[in-house]
N, C-alpha and C positions, 0 to 999 in steps of 0.2 A: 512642481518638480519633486519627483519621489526617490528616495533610494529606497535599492531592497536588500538585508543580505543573505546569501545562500552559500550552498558548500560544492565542493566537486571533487569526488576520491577518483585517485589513479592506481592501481593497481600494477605493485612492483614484481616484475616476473625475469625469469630467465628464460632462453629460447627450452622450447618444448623438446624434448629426446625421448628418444624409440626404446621401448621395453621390450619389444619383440610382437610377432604377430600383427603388424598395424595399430598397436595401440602408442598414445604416446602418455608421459608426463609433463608435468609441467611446475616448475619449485616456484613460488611466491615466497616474498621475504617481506613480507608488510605492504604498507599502500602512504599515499599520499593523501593528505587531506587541505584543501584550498579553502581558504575564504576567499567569499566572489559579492563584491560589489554589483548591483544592477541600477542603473538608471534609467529613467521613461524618459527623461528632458532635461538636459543640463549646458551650461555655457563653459563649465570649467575642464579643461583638458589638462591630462598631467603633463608634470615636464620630464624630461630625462632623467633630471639628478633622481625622481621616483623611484629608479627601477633598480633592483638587484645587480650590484657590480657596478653602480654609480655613488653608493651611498645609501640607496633607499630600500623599501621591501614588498616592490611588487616586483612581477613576473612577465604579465600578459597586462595588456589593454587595448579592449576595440573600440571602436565609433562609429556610429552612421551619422551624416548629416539629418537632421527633421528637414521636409517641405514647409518651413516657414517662410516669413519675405524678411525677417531679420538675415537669416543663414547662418547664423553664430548658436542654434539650436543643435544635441545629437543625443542621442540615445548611445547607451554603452554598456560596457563590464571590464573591472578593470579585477584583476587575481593578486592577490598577494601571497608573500614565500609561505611555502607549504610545511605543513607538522607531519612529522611521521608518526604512525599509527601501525596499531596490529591489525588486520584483517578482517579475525573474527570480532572486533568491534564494532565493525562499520553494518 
């Protein structure tokens, strides 16, 4: 059983507005930056109290069960609370 960890920026923007002519802008004000857990195969699933607004500091978690004959097998990713960053860093 492996983990991996990786990143995932979000990009903070406001709604796009008309300059005239069909063109538009669009203001960004920084981005998001995620650390992302990956798993190939694991038995441990989080609990609630994990998550942001429970106590904890994640975000996001998925799971797929594995085709195993245990069934207590899944593959995942679970997000934790994000850092804000500048843009032109990323």
């Amino acid at each position: 059983m492996s983990t991996y960890r990786g990143e995932q920026y979000k990009l903070r923007a406001g709604a796009p507005m008309p300059i005239g002519s069909g063109r538009l802008v669009l203001h960004t004000f920084g981005a998001e930056r995620y650390k992302v857990d990956f798993f190939d195969a694991t038995d441990n699933l989080v609990g609630s109290n994990e998550f942001r607004g429970q106590g904890g500091d994640l975000v996001a978690a998925n799971y797929s069960r594995l085709p195993d004959k245990s069934g207590r097998l899944f593959q995942g990713k679970i997000v934790y609370n994000p850092s804000f960053v500048d843009e032109d860093s990323i």
